[in-house]
N, C-alpha and C positions, 0 to 999 in steps of 0.2 A: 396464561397471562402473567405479564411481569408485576411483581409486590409492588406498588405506589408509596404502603404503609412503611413510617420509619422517618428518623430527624432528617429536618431541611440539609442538601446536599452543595457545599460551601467549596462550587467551581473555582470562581474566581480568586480565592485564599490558595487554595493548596494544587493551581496549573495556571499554566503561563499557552499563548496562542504562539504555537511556532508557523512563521513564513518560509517555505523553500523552494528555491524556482531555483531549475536546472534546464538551463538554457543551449542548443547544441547546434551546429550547422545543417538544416533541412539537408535532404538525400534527396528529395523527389521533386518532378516539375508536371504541371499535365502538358500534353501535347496536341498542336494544335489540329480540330479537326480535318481540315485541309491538307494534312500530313498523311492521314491517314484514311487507305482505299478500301471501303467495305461497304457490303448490298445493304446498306441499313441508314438509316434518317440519322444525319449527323448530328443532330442533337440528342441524339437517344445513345451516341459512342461518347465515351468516357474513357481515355488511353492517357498513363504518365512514363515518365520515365525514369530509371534510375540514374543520380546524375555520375555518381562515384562506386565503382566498386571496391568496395575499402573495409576487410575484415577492423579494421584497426577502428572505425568510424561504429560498426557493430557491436563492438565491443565495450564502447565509448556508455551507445544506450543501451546495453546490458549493465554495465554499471548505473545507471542513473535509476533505472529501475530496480538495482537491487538497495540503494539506499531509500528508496521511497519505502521501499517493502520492511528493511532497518527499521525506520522512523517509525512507521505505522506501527510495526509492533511493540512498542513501546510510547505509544499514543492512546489518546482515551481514543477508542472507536466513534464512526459515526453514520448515520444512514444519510446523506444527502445536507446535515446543518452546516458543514462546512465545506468550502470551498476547497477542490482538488491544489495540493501543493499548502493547504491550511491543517494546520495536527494541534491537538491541546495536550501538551506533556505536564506529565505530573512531577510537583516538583523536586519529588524526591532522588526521580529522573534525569534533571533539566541539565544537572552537569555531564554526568557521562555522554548525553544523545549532544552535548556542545562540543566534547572531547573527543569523539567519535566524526561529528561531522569536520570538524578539520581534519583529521585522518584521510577521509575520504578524500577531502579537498584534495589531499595532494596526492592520494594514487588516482585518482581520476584524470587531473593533470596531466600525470607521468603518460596515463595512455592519449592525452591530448596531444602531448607535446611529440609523442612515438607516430599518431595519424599527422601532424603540420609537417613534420619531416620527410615524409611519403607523398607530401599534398600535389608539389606541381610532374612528378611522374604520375600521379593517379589523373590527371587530368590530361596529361598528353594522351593515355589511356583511354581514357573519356572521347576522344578524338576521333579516335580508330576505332573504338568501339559502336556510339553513338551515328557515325557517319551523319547524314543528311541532318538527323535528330539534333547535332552538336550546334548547341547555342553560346559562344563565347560570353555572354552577357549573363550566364549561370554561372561562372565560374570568378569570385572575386578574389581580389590582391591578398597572398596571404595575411596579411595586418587585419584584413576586414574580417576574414574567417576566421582566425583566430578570435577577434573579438566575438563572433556567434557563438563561443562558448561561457559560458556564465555559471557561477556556481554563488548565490545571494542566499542569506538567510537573517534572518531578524525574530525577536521576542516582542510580543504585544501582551499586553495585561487592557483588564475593558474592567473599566470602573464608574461610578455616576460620580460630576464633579459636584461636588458639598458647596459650590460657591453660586449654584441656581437658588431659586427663591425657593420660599416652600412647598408651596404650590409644582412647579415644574419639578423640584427634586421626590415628593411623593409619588408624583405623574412616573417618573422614568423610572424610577426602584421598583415600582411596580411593572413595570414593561420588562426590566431588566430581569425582575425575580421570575416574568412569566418564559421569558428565552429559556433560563436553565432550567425551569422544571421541564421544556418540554427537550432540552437537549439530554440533561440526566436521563428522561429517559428513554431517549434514542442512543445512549448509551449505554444502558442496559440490555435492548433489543441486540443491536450489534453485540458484544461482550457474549451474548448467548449464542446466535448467530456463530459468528465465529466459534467458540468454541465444539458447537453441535454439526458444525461441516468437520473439522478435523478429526473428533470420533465417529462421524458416520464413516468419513474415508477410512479411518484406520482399520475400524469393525469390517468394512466389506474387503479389504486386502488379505484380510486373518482368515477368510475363510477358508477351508478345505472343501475341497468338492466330494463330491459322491466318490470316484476312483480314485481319490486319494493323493491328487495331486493337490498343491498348497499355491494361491495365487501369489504371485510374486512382491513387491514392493520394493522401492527405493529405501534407502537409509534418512531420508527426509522425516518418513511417515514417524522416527521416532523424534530424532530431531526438530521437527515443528512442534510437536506436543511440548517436548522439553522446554522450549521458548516459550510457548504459553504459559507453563505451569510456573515459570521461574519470573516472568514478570506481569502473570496474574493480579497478587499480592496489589501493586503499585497500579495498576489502570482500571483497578479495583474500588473506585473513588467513592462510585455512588454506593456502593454497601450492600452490592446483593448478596444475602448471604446465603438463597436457597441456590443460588449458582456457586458459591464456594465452595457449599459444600459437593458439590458434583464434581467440582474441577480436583476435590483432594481427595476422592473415590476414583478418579482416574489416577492422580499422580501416585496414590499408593501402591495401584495397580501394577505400574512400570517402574516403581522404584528398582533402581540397580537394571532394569531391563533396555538389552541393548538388542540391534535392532536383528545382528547374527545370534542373538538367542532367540528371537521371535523365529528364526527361521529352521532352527536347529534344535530346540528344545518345544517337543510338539504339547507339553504339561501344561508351559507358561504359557504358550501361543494360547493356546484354550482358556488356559483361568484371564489372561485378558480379554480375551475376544470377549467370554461370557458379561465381566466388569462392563466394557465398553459399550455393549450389546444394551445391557442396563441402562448405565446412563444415558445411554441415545432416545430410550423409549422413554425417562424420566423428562430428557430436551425435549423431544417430539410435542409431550403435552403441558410443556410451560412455554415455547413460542410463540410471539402472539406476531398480528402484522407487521410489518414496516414502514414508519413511519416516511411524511414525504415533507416534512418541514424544512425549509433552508434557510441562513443566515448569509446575509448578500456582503460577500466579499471576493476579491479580485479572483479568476481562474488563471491559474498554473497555463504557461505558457512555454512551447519552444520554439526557436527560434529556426 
């Protein structure tokens, strides 16, 4: 179970509610069942189509999902309180993940503006490719599709206004005070959460089998760890500190360990795995459920 005990934990001071919607030209349409010949009850077929075949469009939402994944990691975690496309960054944070996301802004663009350039060949495409299936009315004026791409972000701070009566302003501080105890600690859940899937992954990659062969892994398995460990510290808000300390019994673990040592040096491979192996079974039994509280704010949408 996660510690409850320890000073009231002062959300709203020290994070800001980031908004991001990442908005992109849908790819798909379904098709209509009358198009489509099969021994089966037409309501029970479900067939779409792709409208564009366009690595350049693919790539578009591989980018969008690698800034989400950005953000997140430098977000306080959460199981369900906030709304998809909703991150509470801590403020220590608040500049870099501002400085960072205009960055993005504009190599996203660059691959936006590389897909609008290809756009009306990729539909004459569409043409020949689609046959029968081709619906001109899928297919709008560049100026429109263009606009289906959006890149919006904004900062929200949520505070009680001191200009209600007293009555209403004890009523809401107290509502208020009750959201973040139960977000601190679906904050804590997640925080553990997350950190106990990255060492379980890491521990079962490290292992060696019976014959002696070494399962494989990506250069990731060290690299996500590192991102954890490096902006732990800061999403670190509510104060767990029986998980800090777990997380700096891994980071000492891998200190200077790189991921062609893990795989070349069978000493270190071992004395981490064993670390890792450790703190997994330490995670294993301070997990507790997952919470299923939400805070109703707008869902992240694309376009």
């Amino acid at each position: 179970m996660v510690n409850n005990q320890g000073p009231p934990v002062d959300l709203a001071s020290n994070s800001v509610m980031l908004v991001l919607r990442l908005g992109r030209l849908g790819n798909r349409r379904k098709v209509p069942t009358s198009m489509v010949e099969v021994d089966a009850d037409p309501g029970a077929v479900h067939v779409g189509k792709e409208l564009l075949e366009s690595p350049e469009l693919k790539t578009v939402a591989g980018e969008d999902d690698a800034i989400r994944k950005w953000v997140y990691a430098r977000s306080l975690p959460s199981y369900g309180t906030l709304r998809d496309g909703v991150y509470r960054i801590p403020l220590t944070l608040v500049d870099q993940v501002d400085e960072e996301l205009e960055a993005f802004r504009q190599r996203r663009q660059a691959l936006i503006d590389k897909f609008l350039e290809g756009y009306p060949a990729l539909v004459n495409k569409a043409l020949i490719r689609l046959r029968a299936l081709y619906n001109p009315n899928d297919y709008p004026h560049l100026d429109q599709v263009a606009a289906r791409f959006t890149f919006d972000y904004r900062y929200l701070a949520f505070m009680t206004p001191e200009t209600l009566s007293a009555r209403l302003l004890s009523r809401e501080r107290a509502k208020a005070a009750a959201e973040v105890s139960t977000e601190v600690e679906e904050i804590k859940v997640a925080l553990r959460a997350g950190f106990a899937e990255l060492v379980a992954h890491a521990a079962d990659r490290l292992v060696v089998r019976p014959d002696g062969k070494k399962v494989a892994f990506r250069d990731s398995l060290v690299s996500n760890m590192e991102e954890f460990f490096g902006y732990f510290g800061a999403r670190n808000l509510v104060g767990d500190d029986e998980l800090a300390a777990l997380v700096e019994r891994a980071r000492e673990s891998m200190k200077g360990v790189t991921a062609q040592t893990l795989r070349t040096d069978d000493v270190t491979r071992a004395s981490v795995k064993k670390t890792l192996d450790q703190v997994k079974a330490e995670m294993d039994r301070s997990l507790m459920t997952r919470p299923s509280r939400r805070l109703i704010l707008d869902r992240e949408e694309t376009s």
